[in-house]
Backbone as CSV, one residue per row, in Angstrom:
resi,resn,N_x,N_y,N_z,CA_x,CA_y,CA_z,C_x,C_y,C_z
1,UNK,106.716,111.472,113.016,106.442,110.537,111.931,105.983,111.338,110.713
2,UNK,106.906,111.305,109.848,106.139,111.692,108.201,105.677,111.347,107.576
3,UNK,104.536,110.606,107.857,103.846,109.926,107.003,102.582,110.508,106.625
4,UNK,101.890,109.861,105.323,100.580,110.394,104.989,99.206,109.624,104.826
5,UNK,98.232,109.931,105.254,96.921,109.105,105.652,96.793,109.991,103.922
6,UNK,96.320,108.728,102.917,95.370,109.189,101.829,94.075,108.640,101.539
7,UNK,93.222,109.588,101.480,91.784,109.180,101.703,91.491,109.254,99.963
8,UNK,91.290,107.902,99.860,90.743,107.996,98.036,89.076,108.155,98.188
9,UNK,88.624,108.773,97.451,87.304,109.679,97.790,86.453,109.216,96.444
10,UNK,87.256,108.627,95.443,86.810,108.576,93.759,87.115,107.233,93.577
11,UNK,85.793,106.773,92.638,86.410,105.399,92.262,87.199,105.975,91.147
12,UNK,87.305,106.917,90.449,87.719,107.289,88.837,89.510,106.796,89.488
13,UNK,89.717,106.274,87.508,90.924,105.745,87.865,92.637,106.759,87.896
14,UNK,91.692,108.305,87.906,93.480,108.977,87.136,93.402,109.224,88.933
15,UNK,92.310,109.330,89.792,92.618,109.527,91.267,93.531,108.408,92.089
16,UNK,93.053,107.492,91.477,93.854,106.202,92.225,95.481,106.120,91.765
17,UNK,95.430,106.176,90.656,96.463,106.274,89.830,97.546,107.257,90.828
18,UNK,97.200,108.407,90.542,97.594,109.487,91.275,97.989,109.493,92.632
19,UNK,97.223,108.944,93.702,97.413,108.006,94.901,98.631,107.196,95.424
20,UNK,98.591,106.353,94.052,99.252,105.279,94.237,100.557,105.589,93.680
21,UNK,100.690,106.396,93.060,102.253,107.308,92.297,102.928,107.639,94.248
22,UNK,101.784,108.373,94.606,102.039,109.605,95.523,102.404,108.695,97.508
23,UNK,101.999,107.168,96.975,101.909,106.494,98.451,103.599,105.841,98.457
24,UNK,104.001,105.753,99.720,105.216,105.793,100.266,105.451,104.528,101.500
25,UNK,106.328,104.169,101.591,106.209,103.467,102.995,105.630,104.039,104.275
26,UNK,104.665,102.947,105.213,104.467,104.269,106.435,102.683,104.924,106.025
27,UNK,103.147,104.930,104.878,101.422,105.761,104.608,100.380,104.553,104.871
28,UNK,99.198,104.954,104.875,97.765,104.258,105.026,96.944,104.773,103.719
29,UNK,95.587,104.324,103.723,95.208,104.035,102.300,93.644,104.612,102.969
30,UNK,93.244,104.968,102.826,91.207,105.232,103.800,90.636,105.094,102.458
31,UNK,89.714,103.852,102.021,88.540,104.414,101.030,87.304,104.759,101.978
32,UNK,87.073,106.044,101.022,85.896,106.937,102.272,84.410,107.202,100.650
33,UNK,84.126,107.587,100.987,82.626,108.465,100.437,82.577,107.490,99.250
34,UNK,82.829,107.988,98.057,82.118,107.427,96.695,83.604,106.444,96.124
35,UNK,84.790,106.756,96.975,85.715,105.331,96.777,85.657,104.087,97.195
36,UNK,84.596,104.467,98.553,84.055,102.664,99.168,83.675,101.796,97.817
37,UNK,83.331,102.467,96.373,82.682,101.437,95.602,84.070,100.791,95.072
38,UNK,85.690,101.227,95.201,86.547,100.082,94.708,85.912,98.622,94.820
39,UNK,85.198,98.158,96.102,85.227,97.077,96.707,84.361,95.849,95.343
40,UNK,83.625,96.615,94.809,83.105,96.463,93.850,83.772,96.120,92.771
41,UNK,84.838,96.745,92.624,85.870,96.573,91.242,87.036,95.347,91.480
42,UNK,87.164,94.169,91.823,88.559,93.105,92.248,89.962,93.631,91.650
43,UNK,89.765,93.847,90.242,91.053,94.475,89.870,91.667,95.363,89.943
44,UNK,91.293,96.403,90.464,91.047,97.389,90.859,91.495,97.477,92.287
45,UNK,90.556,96.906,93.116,91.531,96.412,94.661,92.186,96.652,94.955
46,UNK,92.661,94.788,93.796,93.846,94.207,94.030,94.914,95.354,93.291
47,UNK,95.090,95.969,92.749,96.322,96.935,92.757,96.753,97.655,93.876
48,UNK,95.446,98.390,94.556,95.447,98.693,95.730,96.480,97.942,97.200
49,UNK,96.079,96.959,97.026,95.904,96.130,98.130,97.562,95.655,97.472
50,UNK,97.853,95.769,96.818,99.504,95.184,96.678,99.902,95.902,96.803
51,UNK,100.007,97.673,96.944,100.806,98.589,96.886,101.094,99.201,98.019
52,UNK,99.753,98.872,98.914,99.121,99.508,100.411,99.250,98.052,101.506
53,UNK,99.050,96.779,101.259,98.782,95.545,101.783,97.947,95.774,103.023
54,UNK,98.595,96.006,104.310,97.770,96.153,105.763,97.528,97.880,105.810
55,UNK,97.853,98.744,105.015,97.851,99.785,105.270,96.665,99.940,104.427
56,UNK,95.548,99.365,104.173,94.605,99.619,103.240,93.308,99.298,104.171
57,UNK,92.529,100.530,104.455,91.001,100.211,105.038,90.461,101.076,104.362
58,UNK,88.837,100.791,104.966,87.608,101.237,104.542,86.922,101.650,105.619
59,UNK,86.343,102.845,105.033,85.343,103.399,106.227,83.523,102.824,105.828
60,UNK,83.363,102.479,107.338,82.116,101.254,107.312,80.906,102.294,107.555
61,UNK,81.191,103.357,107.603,79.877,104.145,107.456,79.710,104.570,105.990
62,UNK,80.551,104.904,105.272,80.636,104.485,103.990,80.431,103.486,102.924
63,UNK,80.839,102.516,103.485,79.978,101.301,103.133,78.747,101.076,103.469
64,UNK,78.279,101.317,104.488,77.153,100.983,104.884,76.018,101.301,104.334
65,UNK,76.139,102.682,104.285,75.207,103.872,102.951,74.913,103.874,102.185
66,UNK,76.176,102.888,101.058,75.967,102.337,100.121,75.680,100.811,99.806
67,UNK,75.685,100.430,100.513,75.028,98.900,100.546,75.971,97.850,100.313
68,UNK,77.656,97.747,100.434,78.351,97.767,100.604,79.138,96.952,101.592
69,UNK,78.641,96.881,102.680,79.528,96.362,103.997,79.738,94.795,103.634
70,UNK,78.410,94.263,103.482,79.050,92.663,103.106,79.975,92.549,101.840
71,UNK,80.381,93.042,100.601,81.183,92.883,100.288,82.512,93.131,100.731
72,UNK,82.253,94.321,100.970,83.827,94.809,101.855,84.229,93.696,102.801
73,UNK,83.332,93.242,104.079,83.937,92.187,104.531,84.143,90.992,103.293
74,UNK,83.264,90.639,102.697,83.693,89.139,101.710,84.841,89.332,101.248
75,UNK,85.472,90.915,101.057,86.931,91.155,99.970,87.988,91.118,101.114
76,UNK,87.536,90.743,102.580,88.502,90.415,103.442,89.442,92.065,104.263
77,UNK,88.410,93.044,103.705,89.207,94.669,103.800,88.751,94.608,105.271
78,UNK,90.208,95.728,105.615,90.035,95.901,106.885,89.058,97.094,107.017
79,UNK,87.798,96.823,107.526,86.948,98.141,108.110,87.148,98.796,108.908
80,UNK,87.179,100.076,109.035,86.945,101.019,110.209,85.869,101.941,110.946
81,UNK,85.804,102.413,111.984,84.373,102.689,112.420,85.166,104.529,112.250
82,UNK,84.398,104.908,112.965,84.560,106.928,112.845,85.554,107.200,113.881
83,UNK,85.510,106.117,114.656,86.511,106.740,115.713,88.297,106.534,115.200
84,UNK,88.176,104.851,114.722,89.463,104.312,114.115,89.698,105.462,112.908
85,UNK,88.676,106.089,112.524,89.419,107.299,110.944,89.389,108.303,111.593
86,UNK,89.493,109.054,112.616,89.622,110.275,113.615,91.392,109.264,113.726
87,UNK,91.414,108.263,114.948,92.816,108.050,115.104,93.785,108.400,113.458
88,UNK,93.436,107.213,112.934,94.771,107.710,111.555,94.953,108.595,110.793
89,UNK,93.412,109.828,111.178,94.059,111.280,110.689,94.900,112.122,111.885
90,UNK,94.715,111.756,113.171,95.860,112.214,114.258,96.833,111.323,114.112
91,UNK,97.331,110.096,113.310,98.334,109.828,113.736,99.284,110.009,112.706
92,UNK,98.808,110.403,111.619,99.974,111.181,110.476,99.973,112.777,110.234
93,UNK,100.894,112.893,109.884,101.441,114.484,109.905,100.973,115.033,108.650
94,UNK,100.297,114.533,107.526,99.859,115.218,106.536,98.723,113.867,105.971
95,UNK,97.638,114.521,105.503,96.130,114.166,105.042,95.872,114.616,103.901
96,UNK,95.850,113.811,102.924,95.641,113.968,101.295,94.482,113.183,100.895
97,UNK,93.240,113.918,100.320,92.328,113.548,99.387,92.628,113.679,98.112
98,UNK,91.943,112.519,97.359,91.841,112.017,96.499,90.413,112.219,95.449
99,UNK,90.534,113.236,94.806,89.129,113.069,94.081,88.930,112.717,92.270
């Protein structure tokens, strides 16, 4: 499988931008560290979330840290725990951050 797990790491927008040029069918979407705050931004998201649809989660230790988790669930995102973001970096063949 050639696909790519991209971990957006930045809320800044030339990273997402950049991301979202660079995402493909097949790929997945991880907001991790200081990108969990998209959840915060709706418009912002929602670009996300149309480009990525089910291929778009969040890491909930990331959220959590930041105070975070109940929105992420209210925005309906799929969360993941440490083990589910260990699987979808073994299950694609190349891993791209985003800063």
């Amino acid at each position: 499988m050639n696909t790519k797990l991209h971990l957006l790491m930045s809320t800044g927008k030339t990273a997402q931008r950049h991301m979202m040029a660079a995402f493909a069918p097949g790929d997945q979407v991880l907001l991790v560290d200081q990108g969990t705050g998209l959840v915060t931004w709706p418009e912002r998201l929602q670009a996300l979330q149309e480009i990525a649809g089910e291929a778009l989660a969040v890491a909930r230790a990331d959220l959590d840290a930041r105070g975070l988790l109940r929105t992420g669930q209210d925005r309906g995102l799929r969360i993941v725990d440490d083990q589910e973001w260990v699987a979808a970096v073994t299950a694609h063949r190349h891993v791209l951050s985003w800063t």
